[in-house]
KEMIFI-144484 format. One record per residue (C-alpha): residue number from 1; residue in three letters; x, y, z. Coordinates in nm, 3 decimals. Layout:
<sites>
<site><num>NUM</num><residu>ALA</residu><u>X</u><v>Y</v><w>Z</w></site>
...
</sites>
This chain:
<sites>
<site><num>1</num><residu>UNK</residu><u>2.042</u><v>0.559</v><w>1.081</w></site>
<site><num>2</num><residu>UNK</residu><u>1.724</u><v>0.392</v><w>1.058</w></site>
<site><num>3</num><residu>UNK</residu><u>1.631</u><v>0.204</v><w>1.353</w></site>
<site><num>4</num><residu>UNK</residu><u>1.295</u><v>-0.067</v><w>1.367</w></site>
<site><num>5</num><residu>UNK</residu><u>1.170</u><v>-0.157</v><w>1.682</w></site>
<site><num>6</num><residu>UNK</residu><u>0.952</u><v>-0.476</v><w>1.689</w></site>
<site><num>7</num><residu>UNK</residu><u>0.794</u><v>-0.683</v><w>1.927</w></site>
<site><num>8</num><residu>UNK</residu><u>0.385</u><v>-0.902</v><w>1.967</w></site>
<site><num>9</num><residu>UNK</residu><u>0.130</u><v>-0.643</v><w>2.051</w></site>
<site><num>10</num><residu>UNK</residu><u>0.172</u><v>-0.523</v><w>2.393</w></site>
<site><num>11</num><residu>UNK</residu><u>0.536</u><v>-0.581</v><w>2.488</w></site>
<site><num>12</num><residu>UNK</residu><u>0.526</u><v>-0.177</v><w>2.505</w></site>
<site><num>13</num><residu>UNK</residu><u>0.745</u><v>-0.079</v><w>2.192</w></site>
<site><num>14</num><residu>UNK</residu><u>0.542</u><v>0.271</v><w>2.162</w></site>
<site><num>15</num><residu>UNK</residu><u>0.552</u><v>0.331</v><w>2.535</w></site>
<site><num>16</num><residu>UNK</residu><u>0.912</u><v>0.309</v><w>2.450</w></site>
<site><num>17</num><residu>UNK</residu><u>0.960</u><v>0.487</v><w>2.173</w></site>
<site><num>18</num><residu>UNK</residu><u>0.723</u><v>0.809</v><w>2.312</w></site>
<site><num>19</num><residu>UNK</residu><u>1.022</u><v>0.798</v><w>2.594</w></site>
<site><num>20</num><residu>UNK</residu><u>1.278</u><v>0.803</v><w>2.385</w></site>
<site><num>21</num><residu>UNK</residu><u>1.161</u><v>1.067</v><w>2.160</w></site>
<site><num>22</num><residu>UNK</residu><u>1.060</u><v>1.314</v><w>2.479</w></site>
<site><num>23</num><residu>UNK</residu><u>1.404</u><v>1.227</v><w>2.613</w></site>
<site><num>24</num><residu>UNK</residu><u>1.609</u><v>1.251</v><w>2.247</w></site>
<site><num>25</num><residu>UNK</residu><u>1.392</u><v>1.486</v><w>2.087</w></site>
<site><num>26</num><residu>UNK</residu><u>1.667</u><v>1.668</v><w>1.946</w></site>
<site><num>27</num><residu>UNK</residu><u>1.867</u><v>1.405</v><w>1.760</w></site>
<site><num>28</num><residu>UNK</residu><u>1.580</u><v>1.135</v><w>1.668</w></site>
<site><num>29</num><residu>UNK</residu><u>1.260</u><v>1.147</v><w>1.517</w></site>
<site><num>30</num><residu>UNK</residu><u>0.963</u><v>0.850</v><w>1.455</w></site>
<site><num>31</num><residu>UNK</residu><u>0.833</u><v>0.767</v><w>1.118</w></site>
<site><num>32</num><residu>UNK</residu><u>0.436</u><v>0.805</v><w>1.145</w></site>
<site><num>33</num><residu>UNK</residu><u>0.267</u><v>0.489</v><w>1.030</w></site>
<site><num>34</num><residu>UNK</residu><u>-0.074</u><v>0.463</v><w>0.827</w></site>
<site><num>35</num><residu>UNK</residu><u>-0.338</u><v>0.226</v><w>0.995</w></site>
<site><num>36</num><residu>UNK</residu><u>-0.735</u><v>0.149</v><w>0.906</w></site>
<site><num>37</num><residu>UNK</residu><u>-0.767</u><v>0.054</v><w>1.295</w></site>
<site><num>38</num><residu>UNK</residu><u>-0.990</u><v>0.323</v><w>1.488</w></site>
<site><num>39</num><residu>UNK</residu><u>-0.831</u><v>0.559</v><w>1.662</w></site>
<site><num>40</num><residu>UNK</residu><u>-0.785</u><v>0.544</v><w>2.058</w></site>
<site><num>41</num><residu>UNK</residu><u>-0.892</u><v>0.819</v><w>2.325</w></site>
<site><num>42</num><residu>UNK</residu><u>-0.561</u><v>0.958</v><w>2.352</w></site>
<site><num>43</num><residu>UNK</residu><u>-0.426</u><v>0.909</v><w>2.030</w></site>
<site><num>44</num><residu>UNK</residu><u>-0.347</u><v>1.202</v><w>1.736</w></site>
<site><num>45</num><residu>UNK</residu><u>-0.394</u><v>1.199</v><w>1.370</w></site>
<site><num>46</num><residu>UNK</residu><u>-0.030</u><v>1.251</v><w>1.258</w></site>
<site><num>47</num><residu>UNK</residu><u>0.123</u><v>1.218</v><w>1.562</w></site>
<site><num>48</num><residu>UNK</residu><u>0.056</u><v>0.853</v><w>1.641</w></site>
<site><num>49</num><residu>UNK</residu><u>-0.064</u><v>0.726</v><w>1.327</w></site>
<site><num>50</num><residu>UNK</residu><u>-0.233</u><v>0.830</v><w>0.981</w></site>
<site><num>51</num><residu>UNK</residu><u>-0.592</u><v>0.686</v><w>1.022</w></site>
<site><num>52</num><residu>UNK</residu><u>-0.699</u><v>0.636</v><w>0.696</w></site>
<site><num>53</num><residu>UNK</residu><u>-1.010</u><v>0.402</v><w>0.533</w></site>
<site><num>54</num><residu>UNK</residu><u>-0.930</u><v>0.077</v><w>0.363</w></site>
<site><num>55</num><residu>UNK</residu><u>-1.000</u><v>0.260</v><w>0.039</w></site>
<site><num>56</num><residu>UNK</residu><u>-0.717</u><v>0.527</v><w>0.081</w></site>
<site><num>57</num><residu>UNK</residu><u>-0.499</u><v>0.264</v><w>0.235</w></site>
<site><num>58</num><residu>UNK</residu><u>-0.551</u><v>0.024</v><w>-0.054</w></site>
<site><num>59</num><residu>UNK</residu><u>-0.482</u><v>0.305</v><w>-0.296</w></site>
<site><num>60</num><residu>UNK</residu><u>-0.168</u><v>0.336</v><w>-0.159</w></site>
<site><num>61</num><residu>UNK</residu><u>-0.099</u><v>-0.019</v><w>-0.144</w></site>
<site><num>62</num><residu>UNK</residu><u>-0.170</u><v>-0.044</v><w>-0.542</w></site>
<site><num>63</num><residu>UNK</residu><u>0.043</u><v>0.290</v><w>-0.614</w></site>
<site><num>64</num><residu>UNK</residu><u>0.320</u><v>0.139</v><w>-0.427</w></site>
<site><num>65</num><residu>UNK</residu><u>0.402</u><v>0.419</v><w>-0.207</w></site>
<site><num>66</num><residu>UNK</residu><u>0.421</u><v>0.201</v><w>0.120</w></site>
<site><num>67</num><residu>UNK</residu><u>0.790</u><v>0.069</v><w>0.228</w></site>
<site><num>68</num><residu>UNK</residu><u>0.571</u><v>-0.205</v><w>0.444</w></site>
<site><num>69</num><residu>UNK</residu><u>0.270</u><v>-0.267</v><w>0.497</w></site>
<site><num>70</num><residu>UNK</residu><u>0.115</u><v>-0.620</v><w>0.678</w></site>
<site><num>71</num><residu>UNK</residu><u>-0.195</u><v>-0.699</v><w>0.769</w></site>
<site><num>72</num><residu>UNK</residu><u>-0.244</u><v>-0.702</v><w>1.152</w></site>
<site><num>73</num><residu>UNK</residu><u>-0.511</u><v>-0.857</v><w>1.386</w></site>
<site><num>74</num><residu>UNK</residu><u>-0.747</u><v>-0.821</v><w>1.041</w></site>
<site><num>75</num><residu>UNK</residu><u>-0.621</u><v>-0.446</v><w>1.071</w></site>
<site><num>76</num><residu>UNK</residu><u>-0.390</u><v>-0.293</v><w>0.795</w></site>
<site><num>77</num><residu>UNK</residu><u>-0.070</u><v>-0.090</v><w>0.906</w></site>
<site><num>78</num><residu>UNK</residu><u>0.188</u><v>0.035</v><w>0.689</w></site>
<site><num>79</num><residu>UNK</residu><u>0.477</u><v>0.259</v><w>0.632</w></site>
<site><num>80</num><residu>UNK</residu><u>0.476</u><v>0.512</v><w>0.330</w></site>
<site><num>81</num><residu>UNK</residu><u>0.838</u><v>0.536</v><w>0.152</w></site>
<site><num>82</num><residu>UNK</residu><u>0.784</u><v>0.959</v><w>0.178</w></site>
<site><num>83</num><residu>UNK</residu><u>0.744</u><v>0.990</v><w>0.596</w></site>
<site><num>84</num><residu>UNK</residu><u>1.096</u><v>0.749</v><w>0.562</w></site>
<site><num>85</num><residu>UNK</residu><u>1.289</u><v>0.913</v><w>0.298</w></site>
<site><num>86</num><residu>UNK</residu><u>1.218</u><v>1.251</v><w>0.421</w></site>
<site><num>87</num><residu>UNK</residu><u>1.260</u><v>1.213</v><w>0.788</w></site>
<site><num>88</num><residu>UNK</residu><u>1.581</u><v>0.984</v><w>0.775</w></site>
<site><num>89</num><residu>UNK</residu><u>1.745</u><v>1.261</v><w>0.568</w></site>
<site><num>90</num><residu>UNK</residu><u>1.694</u><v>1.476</v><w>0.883</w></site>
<site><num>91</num><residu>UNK</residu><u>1.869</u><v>1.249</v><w>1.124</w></site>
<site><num>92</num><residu>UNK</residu><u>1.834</u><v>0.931</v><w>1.356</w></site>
<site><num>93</num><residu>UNK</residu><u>1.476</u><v>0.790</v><w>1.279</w></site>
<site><num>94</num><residu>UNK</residu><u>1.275</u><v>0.507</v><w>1.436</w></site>
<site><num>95</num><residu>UNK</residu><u>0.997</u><v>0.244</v><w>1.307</w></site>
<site><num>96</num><residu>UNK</residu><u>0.705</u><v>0.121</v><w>1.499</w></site>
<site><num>97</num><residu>UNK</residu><u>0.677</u><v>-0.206</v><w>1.355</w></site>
<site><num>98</num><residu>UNK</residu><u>0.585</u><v>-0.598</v><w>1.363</w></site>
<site><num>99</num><residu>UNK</residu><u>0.773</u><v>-0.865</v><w>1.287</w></site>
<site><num>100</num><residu>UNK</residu><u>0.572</u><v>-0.890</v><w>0.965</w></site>
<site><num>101</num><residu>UNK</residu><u>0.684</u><v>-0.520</v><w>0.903</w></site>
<site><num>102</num><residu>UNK</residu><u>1.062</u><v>-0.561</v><w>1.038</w></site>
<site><num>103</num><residu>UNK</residu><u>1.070</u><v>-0.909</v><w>0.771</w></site>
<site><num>104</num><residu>UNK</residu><u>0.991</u><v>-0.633</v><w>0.454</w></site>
<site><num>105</num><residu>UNK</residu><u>1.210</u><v>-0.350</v><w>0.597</w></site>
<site><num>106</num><residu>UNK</residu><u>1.523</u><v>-0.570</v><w>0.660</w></site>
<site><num>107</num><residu>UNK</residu><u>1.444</u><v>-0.718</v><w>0.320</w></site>
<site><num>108</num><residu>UNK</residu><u>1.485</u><v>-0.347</v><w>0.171</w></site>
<site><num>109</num><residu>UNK</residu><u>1.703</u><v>-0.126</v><w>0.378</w></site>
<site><num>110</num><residu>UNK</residu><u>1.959</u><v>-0.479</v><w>0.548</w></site>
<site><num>111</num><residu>UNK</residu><u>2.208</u><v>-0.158</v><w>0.656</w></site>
<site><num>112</num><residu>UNK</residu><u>1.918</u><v>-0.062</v><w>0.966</w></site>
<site><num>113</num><residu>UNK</residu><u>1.930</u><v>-0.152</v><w>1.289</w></site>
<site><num>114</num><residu>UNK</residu><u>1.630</u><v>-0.399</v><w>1.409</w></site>
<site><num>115</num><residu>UNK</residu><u>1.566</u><v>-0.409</v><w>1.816</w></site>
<site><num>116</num><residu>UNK</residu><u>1.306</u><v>-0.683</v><w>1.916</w></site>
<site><num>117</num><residu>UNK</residu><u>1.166</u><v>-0.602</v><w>2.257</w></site>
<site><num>118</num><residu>UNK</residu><u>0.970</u><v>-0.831</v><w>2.496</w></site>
<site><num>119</num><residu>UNK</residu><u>0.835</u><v>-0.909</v><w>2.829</w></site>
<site><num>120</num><residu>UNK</residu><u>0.935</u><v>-1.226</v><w>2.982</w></site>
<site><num>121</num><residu>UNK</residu><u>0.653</u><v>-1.377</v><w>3.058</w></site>
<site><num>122</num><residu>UNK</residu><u>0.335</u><v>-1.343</v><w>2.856</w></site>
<site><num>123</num><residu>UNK</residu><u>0.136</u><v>-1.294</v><w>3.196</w></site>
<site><num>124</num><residu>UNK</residu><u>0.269</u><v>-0.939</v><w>3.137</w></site>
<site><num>125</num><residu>UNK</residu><u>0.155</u><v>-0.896</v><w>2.790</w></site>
<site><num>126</num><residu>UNK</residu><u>-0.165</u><v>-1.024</v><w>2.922</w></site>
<site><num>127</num><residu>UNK</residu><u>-0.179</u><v>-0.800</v><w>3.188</w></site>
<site><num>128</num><residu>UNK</residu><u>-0.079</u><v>-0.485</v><w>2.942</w></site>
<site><num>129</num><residu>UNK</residu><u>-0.330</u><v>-0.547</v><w>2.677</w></site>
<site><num>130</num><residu>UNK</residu><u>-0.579</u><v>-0.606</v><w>2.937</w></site>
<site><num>131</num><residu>UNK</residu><u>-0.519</u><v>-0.213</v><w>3.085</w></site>
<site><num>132</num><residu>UNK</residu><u>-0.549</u><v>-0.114</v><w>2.756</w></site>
<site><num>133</num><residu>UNK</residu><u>-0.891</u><v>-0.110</v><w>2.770</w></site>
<site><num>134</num><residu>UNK</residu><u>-0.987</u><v>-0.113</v><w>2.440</w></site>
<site><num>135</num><residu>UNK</residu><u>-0.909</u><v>-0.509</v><w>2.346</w></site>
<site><num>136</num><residu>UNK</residu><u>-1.163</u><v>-0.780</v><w>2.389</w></site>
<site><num>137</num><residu>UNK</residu><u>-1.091</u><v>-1.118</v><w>2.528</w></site>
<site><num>138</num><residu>UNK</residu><u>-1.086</u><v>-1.218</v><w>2.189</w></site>
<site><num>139</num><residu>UNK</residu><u>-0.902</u><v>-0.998</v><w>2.043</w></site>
<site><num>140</num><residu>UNK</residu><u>-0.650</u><v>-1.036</v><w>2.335</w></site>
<site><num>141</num><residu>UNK</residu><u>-0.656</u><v>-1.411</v><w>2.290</w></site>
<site><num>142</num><residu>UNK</residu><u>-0.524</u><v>-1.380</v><w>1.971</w></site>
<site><num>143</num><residu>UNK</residu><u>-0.260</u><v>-1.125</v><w>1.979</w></site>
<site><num>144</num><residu>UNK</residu><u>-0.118</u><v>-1.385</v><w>2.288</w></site>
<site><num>145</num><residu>UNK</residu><u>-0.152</u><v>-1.654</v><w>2.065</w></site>
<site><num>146</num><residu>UNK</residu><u>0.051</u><v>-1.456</v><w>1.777</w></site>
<site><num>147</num><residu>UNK</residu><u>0.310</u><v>-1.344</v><w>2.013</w></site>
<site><num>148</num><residu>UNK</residu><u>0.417</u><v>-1.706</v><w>2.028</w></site>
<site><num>149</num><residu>UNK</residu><u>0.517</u><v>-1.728</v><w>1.685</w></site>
<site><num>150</num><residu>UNK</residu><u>0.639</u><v>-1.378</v><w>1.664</w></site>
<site><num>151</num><residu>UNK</residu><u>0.838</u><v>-1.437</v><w>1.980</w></site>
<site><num>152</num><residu>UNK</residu><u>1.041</u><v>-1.720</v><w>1.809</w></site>
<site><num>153</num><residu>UNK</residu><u>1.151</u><v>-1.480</v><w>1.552</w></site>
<site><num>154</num><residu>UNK</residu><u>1.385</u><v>-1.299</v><w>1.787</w></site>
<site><num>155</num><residu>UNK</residu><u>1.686</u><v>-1.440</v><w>1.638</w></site>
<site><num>156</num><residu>UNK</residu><u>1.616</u><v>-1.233</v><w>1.327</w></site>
<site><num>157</num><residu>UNK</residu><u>1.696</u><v>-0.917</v><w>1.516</w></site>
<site><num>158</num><residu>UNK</residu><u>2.016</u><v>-0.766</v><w>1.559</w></site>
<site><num>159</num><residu>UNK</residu><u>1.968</u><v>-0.648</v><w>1.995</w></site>
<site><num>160</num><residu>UNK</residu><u>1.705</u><v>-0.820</v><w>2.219</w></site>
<site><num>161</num><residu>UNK</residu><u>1.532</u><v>-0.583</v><w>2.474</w></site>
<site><num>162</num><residu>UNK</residu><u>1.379</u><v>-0.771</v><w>2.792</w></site>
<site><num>163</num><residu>UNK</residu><u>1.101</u><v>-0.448</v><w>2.872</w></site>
<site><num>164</num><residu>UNK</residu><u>1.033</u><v>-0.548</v><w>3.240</w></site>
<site><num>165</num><residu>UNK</residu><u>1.129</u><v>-0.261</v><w>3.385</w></site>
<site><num>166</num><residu>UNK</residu><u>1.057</u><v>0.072</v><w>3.143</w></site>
<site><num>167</num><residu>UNK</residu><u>1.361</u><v>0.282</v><w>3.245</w></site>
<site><num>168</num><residu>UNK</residu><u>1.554</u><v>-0.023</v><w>3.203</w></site>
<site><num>169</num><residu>UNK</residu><u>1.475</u><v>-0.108</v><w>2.876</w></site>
<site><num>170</num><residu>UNK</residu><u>1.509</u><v>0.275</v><w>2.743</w></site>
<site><num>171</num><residu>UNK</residu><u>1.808</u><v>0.298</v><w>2.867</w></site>
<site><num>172</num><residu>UNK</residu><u>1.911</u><v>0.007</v><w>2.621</w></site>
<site><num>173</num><residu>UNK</residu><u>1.750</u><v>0.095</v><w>2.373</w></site>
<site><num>174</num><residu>UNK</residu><u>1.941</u><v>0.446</v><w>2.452</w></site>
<site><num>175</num><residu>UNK</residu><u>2.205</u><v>0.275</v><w>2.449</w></site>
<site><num>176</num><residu>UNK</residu><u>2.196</u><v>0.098</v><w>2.096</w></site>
<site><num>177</num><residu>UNK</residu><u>2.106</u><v>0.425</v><w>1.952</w></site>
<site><num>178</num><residu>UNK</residu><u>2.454</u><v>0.618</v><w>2.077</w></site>
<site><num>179</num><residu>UNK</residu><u>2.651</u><v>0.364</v><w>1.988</w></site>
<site><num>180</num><residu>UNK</residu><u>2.502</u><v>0.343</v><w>1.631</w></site>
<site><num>181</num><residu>UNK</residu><u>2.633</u><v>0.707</v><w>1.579</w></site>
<site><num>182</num><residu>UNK</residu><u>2.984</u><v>0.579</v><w>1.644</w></site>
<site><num>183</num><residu>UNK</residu><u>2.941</u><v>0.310</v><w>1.354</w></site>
<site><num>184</num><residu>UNK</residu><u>3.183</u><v>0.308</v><w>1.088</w></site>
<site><num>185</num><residu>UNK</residu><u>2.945</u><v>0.413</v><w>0.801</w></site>
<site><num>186</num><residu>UNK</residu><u>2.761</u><v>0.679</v><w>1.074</w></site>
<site><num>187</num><residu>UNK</residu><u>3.116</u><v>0.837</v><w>1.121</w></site>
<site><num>188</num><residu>UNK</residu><u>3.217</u><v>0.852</v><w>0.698</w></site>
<site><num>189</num><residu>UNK</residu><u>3.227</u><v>1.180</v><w>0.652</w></site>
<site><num>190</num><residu>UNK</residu><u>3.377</u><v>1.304</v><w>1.015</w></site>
<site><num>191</num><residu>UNK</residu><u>3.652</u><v>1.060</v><w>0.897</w></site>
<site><num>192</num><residu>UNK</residu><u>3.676</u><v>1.169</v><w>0.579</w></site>
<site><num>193</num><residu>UNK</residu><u>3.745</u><v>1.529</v><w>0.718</w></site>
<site><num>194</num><residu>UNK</residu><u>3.981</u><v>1.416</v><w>0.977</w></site>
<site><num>195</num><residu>UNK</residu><u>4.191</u><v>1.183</v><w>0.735</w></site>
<site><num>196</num><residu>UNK</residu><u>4.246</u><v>1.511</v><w>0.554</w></site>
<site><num>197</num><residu>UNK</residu><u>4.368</u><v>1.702</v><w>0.871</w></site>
<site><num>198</num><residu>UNK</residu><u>4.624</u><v>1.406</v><w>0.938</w></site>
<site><num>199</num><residu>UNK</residu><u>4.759</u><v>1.367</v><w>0.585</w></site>
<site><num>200</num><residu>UNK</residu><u>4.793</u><v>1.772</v><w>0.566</w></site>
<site><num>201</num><residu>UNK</residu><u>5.061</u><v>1.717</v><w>0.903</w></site>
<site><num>202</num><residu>UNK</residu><u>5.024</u><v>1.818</v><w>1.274</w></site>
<site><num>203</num><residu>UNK</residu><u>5.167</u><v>2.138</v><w>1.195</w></site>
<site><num>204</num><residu>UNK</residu><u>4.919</u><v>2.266</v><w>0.931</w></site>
</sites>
């Protein structure tokens, strides 16, 4: 099941996701996004993102290899078709994404699951792009002024996440993620084998 989490910059989607992948490492993975943004202190190549030049990312953009790909805070982001299609073949995966992003995904793959996670107040998301340490008032000025519009978009998602509280919000987003195995089309082939077992009798 492919599962896009969304949210304005700062509501603390990765911090999120980097929980739920430590604490579900096992059963779901994260699809790797390419970016021409600089890479922070703490950040790895591969790990967090591809950081790639606007020429590499714009060849991809003309060889259509990205399933997304938006233009963010003058930055480009995007997510190549490969890191999807070979990752969601190996289980559960997850999508660090915009709303921009979430808009083209839902318009190609309607069958995923899209979680839009915010604060409640944008003092918070002040407050959290302000300890990251690497915005600018500026810069900050205008993702808060973005995450107005983005934050009327919430009735485009399928769950809403309040992230107040971190363990909180995991635990929902935990929470969405079980219950998606137990969907009908998650469950098709368990059911296909145990229609089989109940036509054959109970005594076979």
């Amino acid at each position: 099941m492919l599962y896009v989490i969304s949210g304005p910059s700062g509501c603390g989607k990765s911090t999120l996701i980097r929980r739920l992948l430590n604490e579900m490492k096992t059963t779901v993975r994260f699809s790797v996004s390419h970016t021409t943004r600089p890479r922070r202190s703490m950040e790895l190549h591969g790990k967090d993102y591809y950081f790639v030049s606007e020429e590499e990312f714009q060849s991809m953009i003309r060889s259509n290899a990205f399933l997304e790909w938006a233009v963010v805070h003058g930055l480009h982001y995007g997510t190549s078709r490969e890191e999807v299609e070979s990752k969601l073949g190996q289980g559960d995966l997850l999508l660090d994404l915009d709303v921009q992003g979430a808009r083209q995904v839902r318009a190609k793959c309607p069958q995923a699951v899209f979680v839009f996670v915010v604060p409640s107040h944008p003092k918070e998301l002040r407050r959290r792009l302000e300890l990251r340490g690497s915005n600018t008032p500026e810069s900050i000025r205008e993702r808060l002024a973005a995450a107005r519009n983005e934050v009327e978009a919430y009735e485009e998602f399928d769950y809403i996440v309040v992230n107040d509280f971190l363990e909180k919000a995991a635990q929902e987003i935990r929470s969405i993620i079980v219950c998606g195995k137990c969907r009908r089309e998650s469950r098709a082939d368990e059911m296909s084998s145990i229609l089989n077992s109940y036509r054959l009798g109970a005594d076979s």
